[in-house]
Short mmCIF file of the C-alpha atoms (twelve columns), coordinates in Angstrom:
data_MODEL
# 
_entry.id   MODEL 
# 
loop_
_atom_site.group_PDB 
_atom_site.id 
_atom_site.type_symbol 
_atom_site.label_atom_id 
_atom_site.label_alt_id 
_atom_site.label_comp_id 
_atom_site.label_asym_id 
_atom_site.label_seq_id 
_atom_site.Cartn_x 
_atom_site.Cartn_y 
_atom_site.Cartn_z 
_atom_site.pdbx_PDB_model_num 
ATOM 1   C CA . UNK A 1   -25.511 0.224   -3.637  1 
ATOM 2   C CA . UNK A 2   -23.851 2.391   -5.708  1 
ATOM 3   C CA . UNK A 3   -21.255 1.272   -8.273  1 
ATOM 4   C CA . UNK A 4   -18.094 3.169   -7.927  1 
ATOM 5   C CA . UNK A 5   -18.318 3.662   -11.459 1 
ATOM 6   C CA . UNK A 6   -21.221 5.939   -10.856 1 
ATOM 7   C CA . UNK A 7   -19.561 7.434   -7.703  1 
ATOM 8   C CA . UNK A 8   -15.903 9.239   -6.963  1 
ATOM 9   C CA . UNK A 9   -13.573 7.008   -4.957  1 
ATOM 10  C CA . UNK A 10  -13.267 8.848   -1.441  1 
ATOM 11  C CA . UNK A 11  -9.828  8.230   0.007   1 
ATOM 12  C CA . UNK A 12  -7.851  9.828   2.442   1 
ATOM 13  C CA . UNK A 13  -3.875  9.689   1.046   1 
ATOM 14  C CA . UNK A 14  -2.632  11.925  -1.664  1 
ATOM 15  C CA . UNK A 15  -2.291  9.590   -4.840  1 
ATOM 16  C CA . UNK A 16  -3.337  11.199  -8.156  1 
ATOM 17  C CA . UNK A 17  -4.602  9.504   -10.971 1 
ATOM 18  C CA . UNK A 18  -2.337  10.603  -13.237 1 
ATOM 19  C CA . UNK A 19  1.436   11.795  -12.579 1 
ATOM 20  C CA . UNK A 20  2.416   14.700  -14.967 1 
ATOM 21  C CA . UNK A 21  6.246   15.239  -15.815 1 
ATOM 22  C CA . UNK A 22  6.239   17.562  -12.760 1 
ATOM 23  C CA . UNK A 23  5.194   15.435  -10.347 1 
ATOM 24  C CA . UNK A 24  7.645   12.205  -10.913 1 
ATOM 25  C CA . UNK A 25  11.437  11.565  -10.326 1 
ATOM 26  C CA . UNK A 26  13.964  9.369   -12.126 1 
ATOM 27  C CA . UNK A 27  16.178  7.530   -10.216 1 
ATOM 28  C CA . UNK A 28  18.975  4.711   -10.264 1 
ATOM 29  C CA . UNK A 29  18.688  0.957   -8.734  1 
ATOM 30  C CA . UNK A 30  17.798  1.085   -4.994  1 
ATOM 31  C CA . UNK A 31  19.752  -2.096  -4.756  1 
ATOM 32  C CA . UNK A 32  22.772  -1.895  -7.037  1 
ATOM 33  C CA . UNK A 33  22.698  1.851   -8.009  1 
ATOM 34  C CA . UNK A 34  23.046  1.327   -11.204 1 
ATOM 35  C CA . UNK A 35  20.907  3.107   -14.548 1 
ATOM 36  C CA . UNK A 36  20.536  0.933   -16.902 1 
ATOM 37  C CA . UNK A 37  16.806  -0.428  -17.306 1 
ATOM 38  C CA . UNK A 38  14.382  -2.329  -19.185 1 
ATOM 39  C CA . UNK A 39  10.860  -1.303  -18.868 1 
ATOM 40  C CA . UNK A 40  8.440   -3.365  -17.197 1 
ATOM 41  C CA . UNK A 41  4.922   -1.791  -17.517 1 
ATOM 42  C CA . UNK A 42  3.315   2.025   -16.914 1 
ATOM 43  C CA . UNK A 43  0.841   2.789   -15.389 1 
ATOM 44  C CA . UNK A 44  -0.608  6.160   -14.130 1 
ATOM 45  C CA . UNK A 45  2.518   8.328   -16.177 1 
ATOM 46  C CA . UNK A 46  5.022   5.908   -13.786 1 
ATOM 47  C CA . UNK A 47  7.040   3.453   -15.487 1 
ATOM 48  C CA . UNK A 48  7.792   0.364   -13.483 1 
ATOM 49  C CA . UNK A 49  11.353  -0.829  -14.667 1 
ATOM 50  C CA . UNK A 50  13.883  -4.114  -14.044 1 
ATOM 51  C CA . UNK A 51  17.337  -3.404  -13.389 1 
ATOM 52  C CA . UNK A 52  20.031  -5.208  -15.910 1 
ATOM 53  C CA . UNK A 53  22.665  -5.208  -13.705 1 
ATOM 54  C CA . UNK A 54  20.827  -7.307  -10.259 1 
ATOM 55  C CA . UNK A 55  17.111  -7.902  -11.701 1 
ATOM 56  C CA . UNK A 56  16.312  -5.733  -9.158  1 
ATOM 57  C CA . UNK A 57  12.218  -4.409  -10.204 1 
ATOM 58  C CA . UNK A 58  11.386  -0.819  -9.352  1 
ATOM 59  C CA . UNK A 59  9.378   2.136   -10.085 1 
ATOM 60  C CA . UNK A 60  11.238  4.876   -12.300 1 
ATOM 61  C CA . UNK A 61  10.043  7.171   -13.024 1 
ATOM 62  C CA . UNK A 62  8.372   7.219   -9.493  1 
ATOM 63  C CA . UNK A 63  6.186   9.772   -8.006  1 
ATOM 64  C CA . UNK A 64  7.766   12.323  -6.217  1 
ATOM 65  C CA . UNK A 65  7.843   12.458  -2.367  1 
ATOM 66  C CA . UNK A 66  6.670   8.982   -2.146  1 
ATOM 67  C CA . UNK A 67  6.693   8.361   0.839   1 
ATOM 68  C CA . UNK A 68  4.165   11.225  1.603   1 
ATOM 69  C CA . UNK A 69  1.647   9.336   0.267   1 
ATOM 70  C CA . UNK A 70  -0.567  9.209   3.814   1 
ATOM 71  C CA . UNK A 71  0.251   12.365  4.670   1 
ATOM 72  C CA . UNK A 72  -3.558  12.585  4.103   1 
ATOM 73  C CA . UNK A 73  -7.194  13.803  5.230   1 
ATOM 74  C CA . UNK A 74  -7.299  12.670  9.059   1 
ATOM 75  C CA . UNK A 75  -10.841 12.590  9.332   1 
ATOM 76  C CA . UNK A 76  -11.180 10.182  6.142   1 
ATOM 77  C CA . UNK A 77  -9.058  7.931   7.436   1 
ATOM 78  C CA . UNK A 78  -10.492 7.838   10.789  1 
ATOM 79  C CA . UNK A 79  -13.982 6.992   8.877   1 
ATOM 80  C CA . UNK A 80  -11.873 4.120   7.315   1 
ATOM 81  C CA . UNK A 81  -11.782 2.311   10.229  1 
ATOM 82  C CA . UNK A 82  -14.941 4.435   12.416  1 
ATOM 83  C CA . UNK A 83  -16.395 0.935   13.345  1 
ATOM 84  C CA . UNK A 84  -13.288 -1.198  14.101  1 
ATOM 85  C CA . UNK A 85  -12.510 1.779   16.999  1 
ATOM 86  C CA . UNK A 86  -16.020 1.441   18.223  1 
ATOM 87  C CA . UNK A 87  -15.554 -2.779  18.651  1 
ATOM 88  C CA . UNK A 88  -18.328 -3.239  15.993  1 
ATOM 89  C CA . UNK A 89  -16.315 -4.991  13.427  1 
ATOM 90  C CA . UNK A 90  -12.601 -6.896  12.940  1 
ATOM 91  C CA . UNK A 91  -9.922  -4.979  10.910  1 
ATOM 92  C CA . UNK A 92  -10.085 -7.235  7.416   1 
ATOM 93  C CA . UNK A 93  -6.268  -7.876  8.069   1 
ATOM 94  C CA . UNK A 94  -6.381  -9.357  11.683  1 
ATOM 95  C CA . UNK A 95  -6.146  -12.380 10.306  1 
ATOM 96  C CA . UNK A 96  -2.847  -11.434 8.888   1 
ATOM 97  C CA . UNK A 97  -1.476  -9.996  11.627  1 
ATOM 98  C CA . UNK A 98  -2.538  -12.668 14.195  1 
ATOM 99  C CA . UNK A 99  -0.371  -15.305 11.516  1 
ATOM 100 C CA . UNK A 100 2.489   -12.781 11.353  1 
ATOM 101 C CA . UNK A 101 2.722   -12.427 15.093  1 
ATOM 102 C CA . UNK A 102 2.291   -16.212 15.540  1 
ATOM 103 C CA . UNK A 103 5.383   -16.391 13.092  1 
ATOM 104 C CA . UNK A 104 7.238   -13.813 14.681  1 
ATOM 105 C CA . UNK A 105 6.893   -15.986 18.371  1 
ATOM 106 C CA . UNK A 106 8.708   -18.607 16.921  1 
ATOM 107 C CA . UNK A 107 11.816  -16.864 16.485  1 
ATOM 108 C CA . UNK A 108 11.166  -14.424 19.905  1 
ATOM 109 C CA . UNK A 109 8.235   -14.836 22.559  1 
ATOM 110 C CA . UNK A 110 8.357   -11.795 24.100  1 
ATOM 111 C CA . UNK A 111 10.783  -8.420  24.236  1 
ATOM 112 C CA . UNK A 112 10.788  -4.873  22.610  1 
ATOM 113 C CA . UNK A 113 9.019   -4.422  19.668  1 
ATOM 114 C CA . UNK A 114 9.221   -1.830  17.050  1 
ATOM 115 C CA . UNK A 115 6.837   -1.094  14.450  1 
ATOM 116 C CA . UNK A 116 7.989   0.744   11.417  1 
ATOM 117 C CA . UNK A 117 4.918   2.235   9.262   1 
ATOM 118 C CA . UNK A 118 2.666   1.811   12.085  1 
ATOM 119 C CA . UNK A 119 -0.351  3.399   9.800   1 
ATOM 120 C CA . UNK A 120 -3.493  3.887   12.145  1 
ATOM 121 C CA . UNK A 121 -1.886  1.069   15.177  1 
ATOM 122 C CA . UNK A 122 -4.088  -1.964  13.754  1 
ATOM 123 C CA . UNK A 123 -1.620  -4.495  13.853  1 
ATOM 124 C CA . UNK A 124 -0.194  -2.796  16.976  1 
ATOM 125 C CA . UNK A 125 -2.968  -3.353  18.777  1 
ATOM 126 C CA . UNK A 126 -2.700  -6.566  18.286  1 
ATOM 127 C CA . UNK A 127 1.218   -6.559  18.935  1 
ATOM 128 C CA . UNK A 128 0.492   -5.249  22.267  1 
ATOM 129 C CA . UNK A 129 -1.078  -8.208  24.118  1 
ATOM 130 C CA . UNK A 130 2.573   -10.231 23.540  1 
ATOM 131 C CA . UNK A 131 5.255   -7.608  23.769  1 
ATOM 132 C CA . UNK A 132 5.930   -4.196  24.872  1 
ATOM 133 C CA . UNK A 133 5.620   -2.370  21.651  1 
ATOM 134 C CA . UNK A 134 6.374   1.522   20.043  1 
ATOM 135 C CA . UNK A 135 5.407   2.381   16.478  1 
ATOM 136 C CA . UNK A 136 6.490   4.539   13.834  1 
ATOM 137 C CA . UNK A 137 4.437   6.255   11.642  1 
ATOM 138 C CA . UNK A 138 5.431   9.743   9.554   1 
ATOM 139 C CA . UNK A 139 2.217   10.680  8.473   1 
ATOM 140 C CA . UNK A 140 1.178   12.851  11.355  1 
ATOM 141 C CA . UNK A 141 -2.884  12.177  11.100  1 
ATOM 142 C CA . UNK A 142 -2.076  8.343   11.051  1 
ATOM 143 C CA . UNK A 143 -0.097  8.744   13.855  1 
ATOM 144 C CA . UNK A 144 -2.458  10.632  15.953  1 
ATOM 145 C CA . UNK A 145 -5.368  8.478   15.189  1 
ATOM 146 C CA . UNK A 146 -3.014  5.320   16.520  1 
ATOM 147 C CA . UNK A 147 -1.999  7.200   20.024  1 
ATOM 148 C CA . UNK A 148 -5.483  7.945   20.569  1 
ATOM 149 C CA . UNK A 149 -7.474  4.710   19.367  1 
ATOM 150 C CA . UNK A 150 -5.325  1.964   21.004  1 
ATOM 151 C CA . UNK A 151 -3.573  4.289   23.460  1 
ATOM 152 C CA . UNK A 152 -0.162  3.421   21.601  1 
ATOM 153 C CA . UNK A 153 3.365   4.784   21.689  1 
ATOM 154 C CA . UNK A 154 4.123   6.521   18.334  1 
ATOM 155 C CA . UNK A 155 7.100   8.155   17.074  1 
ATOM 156 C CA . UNK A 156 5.732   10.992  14.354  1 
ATOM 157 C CA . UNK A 157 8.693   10.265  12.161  1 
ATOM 158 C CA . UNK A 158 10.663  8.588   9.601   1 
ATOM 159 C CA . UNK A 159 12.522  6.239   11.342  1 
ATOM 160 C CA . UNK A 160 15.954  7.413   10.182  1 
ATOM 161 C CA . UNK A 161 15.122  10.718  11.576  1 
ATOM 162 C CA . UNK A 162 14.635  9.179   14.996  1 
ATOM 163 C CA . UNK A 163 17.501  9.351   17.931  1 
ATOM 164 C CA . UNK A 164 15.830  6.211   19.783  1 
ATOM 165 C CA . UNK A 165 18.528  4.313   22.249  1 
ATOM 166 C CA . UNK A 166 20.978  1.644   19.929  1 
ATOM 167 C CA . UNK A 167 20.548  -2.023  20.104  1 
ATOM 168 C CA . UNK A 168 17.409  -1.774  22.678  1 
ATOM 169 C CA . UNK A 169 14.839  -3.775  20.037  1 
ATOM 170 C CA . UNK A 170 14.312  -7.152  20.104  1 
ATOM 171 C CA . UNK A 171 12.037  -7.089  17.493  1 
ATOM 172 C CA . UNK A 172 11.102  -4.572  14.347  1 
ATOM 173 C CA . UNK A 173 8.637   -5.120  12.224  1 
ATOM 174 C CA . UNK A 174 8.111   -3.697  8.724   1 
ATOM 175 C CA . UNK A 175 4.691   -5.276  7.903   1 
ATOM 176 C CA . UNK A 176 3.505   -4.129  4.118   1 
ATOM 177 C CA . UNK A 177 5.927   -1.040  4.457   1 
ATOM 178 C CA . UNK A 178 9.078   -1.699  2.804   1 
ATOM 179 C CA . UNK A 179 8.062   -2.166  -0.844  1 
ATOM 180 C CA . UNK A 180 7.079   2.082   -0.051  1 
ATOM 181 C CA . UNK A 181 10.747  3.061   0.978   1 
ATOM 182 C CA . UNK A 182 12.750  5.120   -1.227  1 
ATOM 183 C CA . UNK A 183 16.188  4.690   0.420   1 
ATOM 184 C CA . UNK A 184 15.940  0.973   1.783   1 
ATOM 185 C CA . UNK A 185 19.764  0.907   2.531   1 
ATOM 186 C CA . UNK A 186 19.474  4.155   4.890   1 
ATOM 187 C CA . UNK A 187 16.514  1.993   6.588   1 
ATOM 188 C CA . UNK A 188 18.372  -1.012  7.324   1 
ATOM 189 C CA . UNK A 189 21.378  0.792   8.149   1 
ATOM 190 C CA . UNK A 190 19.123  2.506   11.329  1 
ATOM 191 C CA . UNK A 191 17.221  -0.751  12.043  1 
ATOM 192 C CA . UNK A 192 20.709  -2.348  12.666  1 
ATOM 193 C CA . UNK A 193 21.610  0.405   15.143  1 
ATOM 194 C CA . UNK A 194 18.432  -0.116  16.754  1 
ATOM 195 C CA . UNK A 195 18.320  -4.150  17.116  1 
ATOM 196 C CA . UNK A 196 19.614  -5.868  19.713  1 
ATOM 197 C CA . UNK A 197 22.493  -8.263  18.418  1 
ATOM 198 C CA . UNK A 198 20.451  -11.263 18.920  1 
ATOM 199 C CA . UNK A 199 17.572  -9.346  17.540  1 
ATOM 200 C CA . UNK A 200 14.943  -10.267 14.362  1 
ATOM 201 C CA . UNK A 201 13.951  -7.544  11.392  1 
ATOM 202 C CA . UNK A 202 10.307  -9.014  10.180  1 
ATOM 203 C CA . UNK A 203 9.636   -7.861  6.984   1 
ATOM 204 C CA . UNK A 204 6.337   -8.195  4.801   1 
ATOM 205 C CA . UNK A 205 6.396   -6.921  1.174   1 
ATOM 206 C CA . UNK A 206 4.271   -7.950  -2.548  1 
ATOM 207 C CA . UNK A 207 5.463   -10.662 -4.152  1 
ATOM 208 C CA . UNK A 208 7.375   -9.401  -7.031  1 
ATOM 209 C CA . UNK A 209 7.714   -12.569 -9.102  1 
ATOM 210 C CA . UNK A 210 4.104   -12.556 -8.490  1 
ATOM 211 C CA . UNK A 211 3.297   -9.255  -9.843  1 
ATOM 212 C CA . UNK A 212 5.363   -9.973  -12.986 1 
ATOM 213 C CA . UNK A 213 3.371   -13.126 -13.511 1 
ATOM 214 C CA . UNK A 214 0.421   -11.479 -13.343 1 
ATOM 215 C CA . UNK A 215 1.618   -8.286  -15.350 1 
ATOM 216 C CA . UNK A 216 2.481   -11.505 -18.755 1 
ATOM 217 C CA . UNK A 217 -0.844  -13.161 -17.781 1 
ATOM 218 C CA . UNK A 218 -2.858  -10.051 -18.016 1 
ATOM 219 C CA . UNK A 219 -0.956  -8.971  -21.020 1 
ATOM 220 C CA . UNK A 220 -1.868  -11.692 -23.017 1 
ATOM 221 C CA . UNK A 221 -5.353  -12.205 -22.359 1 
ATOM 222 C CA . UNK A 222 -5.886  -7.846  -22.792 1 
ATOM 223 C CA . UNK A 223 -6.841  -7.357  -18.886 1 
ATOM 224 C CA . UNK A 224 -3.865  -5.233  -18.419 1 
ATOM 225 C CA . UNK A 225 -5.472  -1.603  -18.784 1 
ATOM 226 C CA . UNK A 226 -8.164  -2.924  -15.777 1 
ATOM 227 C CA . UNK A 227 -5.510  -4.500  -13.128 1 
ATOM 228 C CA . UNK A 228 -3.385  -2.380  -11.016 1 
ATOM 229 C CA . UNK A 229 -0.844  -4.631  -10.965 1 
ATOM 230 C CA . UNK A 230 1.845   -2.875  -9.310  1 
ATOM 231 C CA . UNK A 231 0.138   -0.315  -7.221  1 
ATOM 232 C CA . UNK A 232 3.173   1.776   -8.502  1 
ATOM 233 C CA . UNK A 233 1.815   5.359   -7.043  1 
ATOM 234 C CA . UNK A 234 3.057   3.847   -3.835  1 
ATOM 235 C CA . UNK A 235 5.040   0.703   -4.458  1 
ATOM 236 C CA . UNK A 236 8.337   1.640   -5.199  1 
ATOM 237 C CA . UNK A 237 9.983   -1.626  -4.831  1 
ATOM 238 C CA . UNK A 238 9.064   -4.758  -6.077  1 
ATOM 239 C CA . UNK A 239 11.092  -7.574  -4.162  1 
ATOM 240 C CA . UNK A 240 11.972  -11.278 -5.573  1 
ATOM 241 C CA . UNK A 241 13.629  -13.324 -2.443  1 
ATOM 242 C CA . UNK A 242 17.005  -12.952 -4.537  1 
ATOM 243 C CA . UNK A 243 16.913  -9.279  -4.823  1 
ATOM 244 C CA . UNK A 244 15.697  -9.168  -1.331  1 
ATOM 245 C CA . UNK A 245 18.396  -11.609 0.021   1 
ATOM 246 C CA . UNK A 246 20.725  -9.196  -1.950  1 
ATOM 247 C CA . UNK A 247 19.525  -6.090  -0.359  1 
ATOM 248 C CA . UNK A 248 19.702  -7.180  3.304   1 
ATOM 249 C CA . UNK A 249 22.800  -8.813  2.807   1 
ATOM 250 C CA . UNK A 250 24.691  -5.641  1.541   1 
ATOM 251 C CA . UNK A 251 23.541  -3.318  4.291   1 
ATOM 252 C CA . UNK A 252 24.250  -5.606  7.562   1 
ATOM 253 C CA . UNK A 253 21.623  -8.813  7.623   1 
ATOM 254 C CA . UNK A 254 21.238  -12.474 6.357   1 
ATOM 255 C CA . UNK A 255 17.973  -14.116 5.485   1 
ATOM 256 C CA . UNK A 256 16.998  -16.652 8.278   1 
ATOM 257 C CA . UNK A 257 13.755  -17.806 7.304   1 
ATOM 258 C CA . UNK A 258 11.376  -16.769 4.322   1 
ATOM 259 C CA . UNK A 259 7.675   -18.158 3.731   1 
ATOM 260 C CA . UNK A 260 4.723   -17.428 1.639   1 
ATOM 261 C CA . UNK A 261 2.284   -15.496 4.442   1 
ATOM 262 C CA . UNK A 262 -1.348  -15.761 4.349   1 
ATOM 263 C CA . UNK A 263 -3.457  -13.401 1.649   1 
ATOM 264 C CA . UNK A 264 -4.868  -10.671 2.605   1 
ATOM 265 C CA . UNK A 265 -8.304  -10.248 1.617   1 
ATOM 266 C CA . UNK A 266 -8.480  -6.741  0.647   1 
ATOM 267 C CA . UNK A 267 -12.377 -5.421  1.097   1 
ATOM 268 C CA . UNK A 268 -14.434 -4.352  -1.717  1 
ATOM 269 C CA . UNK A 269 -16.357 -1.382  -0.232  1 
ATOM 270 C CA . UNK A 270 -14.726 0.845   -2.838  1 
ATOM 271 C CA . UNK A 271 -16.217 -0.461  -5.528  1 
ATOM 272 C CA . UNK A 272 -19.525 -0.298  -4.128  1 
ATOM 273 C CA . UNK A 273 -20.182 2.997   -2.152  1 
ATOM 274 C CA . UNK A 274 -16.908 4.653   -3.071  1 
ATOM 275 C CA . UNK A 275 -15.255 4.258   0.345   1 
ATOM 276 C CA . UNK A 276 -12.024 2.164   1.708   1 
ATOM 277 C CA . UNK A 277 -13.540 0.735   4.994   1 
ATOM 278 C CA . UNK A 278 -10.924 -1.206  6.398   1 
ATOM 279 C CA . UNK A 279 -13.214 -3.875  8.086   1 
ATOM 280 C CA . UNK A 280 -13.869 -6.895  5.890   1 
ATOM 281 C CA . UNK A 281 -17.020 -7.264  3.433   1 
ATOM 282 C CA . UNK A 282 -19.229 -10.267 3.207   1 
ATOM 283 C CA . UNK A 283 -18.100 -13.274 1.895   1 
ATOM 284 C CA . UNK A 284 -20.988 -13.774 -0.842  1 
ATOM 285 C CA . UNK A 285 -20.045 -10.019 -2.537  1 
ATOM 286 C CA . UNK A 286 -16.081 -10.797 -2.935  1 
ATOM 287 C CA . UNK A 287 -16.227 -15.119 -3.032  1 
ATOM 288 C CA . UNK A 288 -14.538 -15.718 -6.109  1 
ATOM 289 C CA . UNK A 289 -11.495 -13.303 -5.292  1 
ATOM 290 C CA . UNK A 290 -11.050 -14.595 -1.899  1 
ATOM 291 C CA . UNK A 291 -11.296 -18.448 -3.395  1 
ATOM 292 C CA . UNK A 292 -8.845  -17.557 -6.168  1 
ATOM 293 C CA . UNK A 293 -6.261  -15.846 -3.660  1 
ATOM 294 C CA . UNK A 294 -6.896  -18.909 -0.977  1 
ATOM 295 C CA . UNK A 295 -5.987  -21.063 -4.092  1 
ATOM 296 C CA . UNK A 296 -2.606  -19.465 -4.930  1 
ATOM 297 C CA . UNK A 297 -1.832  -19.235 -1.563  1 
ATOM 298 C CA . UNK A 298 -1.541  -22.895 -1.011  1 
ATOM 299 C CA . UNK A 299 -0.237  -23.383 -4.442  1 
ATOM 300 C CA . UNK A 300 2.618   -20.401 -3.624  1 
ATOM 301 C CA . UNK A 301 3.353   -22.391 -0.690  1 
ATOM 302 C CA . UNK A 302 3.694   -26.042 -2.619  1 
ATOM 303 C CA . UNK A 303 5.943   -23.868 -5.179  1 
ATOM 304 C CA . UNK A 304 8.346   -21.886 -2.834  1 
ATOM 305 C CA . UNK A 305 9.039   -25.469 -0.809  1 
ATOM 306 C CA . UNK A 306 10.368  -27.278 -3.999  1 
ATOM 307 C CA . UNK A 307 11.806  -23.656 -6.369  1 
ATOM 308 C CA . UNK A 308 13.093  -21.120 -3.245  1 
ATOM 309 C CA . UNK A 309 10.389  -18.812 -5.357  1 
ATOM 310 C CA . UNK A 310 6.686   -18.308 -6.011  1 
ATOM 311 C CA . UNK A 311 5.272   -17.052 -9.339  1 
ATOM 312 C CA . UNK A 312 1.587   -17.663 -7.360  1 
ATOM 313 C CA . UNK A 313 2.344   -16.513 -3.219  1 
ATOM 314 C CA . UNK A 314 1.003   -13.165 -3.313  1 
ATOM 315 C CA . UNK A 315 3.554   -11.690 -0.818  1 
ATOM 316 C CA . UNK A 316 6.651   -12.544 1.372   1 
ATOM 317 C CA . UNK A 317 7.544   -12.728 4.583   1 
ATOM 318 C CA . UNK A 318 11.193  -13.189 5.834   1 
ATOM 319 C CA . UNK A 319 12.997  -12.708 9.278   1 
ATOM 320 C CA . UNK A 320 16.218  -12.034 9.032   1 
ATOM 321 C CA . UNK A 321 19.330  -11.260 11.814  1 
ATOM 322 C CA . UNK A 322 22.591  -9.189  11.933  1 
ATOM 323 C CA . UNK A 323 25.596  -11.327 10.110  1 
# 
């Protein structure tokens, strides 16, 4: 195989490897709307900053329309996941998604589920075998590849553009979306219309304590220029449970439960044969990653029970409810 050294990364969405002054936007706190900054890290011409008003971390400058970011090549992405539509291998997240909707049962067995970010219907599809499920997904060749895959209800929008019925969900689900919203008061603002009052909001984002302790540790032993530590072409928002607790509580919600969710074991295809296939790769080419993110898991999970935080859980997962 081919090191991706020696080949050009194929991918589908619109990221660019560098972000000129004309293609990036400044902007204030998403939490506390304030403009007055320390700077993190940069990477690709975007500056990753921490707010000194509510230690709120974010991305600003950030690249412009964001949120476009999948508004991408249909036919690349369907080749990201060719063999996963044709049953001949797993999506490299179903184990994710079978924990998250195993966590999600807990607090509701069955119901109305909404899927914000639905992306091409993977953890839909799973989803679909508990409750009666719709998904939203604004990048229109993402959206088309998830009606016609799994057969799946898909609203081509940005949620807040939607006029869907008030307080009809009994479940919505932001799984690895909401660290990619611009405006996540506007979000929560239309998720509350939509839940039922004795509804659940599910959301899965990056760890941002995490990511900072990784940004010092890579620092200081001069890995920094070969991590992308903040995957800040997309990742807008970089959530602590405190600045998350402080977000939903401002715009309508209260934390009910928060844990440290499994790893995801991202494949490595693209560093091989240039290519983001979405099904796993073999254990033996990717071991020592998977090992090292198994390890933090359980040590994230040990550290979150005893702190309330997690400088080693990769990402968070809370469920929260209207006050």
């Amino acid at each position: 195989m081919q090191n991706l050294k020696d080949k050009e990364y194929i991918h589908g969405a619109v990221q660019k490897d560098f972000y000129n002054e004309e293609d990036r936007e400044n902007c204030n706190c998403p939490l506390c709307d304030a403009d007055d900054t320390v700077d993190l890290d940069t990477d690709k011409g975007l500056t990753v900053v921490r707010c000194n008003q509510c230690s709120m971390i974010y991305v600003s400058p950030r690249a412009k329309d964001a949120e476009h970011n999948y508004f991408g090549d249909a036919d690349i992405f369907f080749e990201e996941g060719r063999l996963i539509f044709e049953g001949r291998k797993p999506h490299h997240r179903d184990p994710n998604y079978d924990y998250e909707l195993r966590k999600i049962q807990k607090f509701k067995s069955s119901g109305k589920l909404l899927d914000v970010g639905s992306n091409m219907g993977f953890f839909l599809r799973k989803a679909k075998e508990i409750f009666e499920v719709e998904g939203v997904e604004p990048s229109p060749a993402l959206a088309k590849i998830a009606e016609e895959q799994f057969q799946l209800k898909v609203h081509n929008a940005f949620l807040e553009d939607l006029d869907l019925q008030t307080e009809s969900y009994d479940v919505i689900t932001l799984i690895d979306v909401f660290e990619h919203v611009t405006n996540p008061k506007a979000l929560l603002k239309k998720s509350s219309e939509l839940l039922k009052q004795d509804g659940i909001l599910v959301i899965k984002v990056p760890n941002g304590d995490y990511n900072y302790f990784k940004m010092k540790l890579a620092k200081l032993t001069g890995k920094s220029n070969s991590m992308d530590i903040w995957d800040c072409t997309e990742h807008v928002c970089h959530y602590t449970p405190k600045t998350f607790r402080q977000m939903v509580e401002k715009n309508g919600f209260k934390v009910r439960s928060t844990f440290i969710p499994l790893p995801i074991h991202s494949p490595i295809w693209a560093n091989l044969v240039g290519h983001y296939y979405q099904y796993p790769s073999p254990f033996r080419l990717d071991w020592k990653r998977i090992m090292l993110r198994k390890a933090f898991y359980r040590i994230g999970q040990l550290e979150f029970a005893l702190r309330g935080k997690s400088r080693f859980g990769l990402d968070l997962m809370f469920v929260v409810e209207k006050h």
